[in-house]
Residue, then its C-alpha position, 0 to 999 in steps of 0.5 A: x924473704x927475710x933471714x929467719x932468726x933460727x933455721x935448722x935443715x936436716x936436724x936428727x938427734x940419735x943415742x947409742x948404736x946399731x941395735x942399741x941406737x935410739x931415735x930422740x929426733x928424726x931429720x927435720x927442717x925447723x924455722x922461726x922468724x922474728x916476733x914469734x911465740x912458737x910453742x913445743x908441745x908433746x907427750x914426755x919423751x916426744x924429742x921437744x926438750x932435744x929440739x929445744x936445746x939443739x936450737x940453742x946450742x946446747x946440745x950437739x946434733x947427730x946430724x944437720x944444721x942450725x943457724x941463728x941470724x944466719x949463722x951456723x951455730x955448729x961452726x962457729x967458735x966457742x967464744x963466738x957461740x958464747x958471746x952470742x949467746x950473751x949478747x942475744x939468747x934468754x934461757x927459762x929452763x926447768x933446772x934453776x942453775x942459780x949460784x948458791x952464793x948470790x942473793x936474787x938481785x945478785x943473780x940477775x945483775x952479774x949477768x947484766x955487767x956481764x954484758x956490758x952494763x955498769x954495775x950501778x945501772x945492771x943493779x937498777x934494770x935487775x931491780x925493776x925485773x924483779x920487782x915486775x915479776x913480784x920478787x920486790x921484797x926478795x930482792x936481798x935473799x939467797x936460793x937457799x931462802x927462796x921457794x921453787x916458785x920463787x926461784x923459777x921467778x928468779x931464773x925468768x928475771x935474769x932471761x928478761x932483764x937482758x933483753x934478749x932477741x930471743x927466749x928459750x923456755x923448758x916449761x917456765x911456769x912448771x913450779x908456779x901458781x895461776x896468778x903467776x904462771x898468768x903473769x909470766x906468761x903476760x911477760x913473755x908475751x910482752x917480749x914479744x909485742x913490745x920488745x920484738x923478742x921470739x920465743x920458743x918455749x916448750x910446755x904443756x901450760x895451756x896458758x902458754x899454749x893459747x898465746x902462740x903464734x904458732x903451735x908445733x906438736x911432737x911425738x915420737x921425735x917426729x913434729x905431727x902435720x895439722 
């Protein structure tokens, strides 16, 4: 059997203690393999977004393991983890941490040189993700001049113009409208079928849910069986 991309044994996730002590997550096994679209979906409060971020490192569990491409994540070093998280994970989350300095091309590119890429050659792939998720002719403007919708475009090209191997999403066509939520959606499921990108996206948009390989439920910090 093939090493799972992501693979979390035991995972829980509590606040506080004794009787102040808050369940987020009840222990749970948790697995993706390569080229999958596995969609979080759950009423507010239900663990889906501590799942999220526990995945990818975000957040440290109170108990069990993850491990991504085989290696525990909760081991490794922190520039190590960085580095990884470089080189591999696209995040699509629901707050936009755009720099308030950069324009839209600028967001997408520093991240590009970041990873290696010439700046010349960071500028042209920023560009054309841009362009891809229709911000062509936003290309110079700063997030002070840039809707919500448009800033959430912004955070959705930095995620793809990296060519991660895998994509978490908090809910990426929250601040969209149809057209573009469709469109984003075509674009995530593009990283998988042509690019051979998972993603693990959590979200209540039926128009993500309907282009899952796999849909997990949640309540109550618990994943409810089919």
């Amino acid at each position: 059997m093939s090493v799972p991309v992501i693979e979390a044994s035991g995972l829980a996730k509590s606040y506080g203690r004794g009787a102040q002590q808050v369940q987020a997550l009840h222990p749970m096994d948790f697995r993706v393999d390569r080229g999958e679209f596995v969609m979080v979906s759950g009423p507010s409060g239900s663990g889906k977004s501590t799942l999220l971020a526990m995945i990818s490192g975000l957040l440290t569990p109170s108990a069990g393991a993850v491990r991504v491409f085989g290696r525990d994540i909760g081991a490794m070093s922190r520039d190590a983890f960085d580095r990884l998280r470089l080189e591999h994970f696209g995040f699509v989350f629901q707050g936009f941490h755009l720099l308030p300095a950069l324009s839209a091309l600028e967001q997408v590119s520093i991240v590009l040189e970041r990873q290696g890429l010439q700046r010349a050659a960071a500028r042209r792939r920023a560009e054309s993700t841009l362009v891809r998720v229709g911000l062509g002719a936003r290309l110079d403007n700063l997030p002070s001049e840039l809707s919500g919708g448009e800033k959430q475009r912004v955070v959705i090209a930095r995620a793809l113009a990296k060519q991660p191997q895998i994509i978490f999403a908090d809910e990426p066509t929250s601040a969209l409208d149809s057209e573009n939520g469709r469109q984003i959606t075509r674009m995530l499921r593009a990283a998988v079928t042509e690019e051979g990108a998972t993603v693990v996206c959590v979200t209540h948009d039926p128009r993500l849910i309907e282009h899952a390989t796999r849909l997990l439920r949640m309540e109550d910090g618990a994943v409810l069986l089919d």
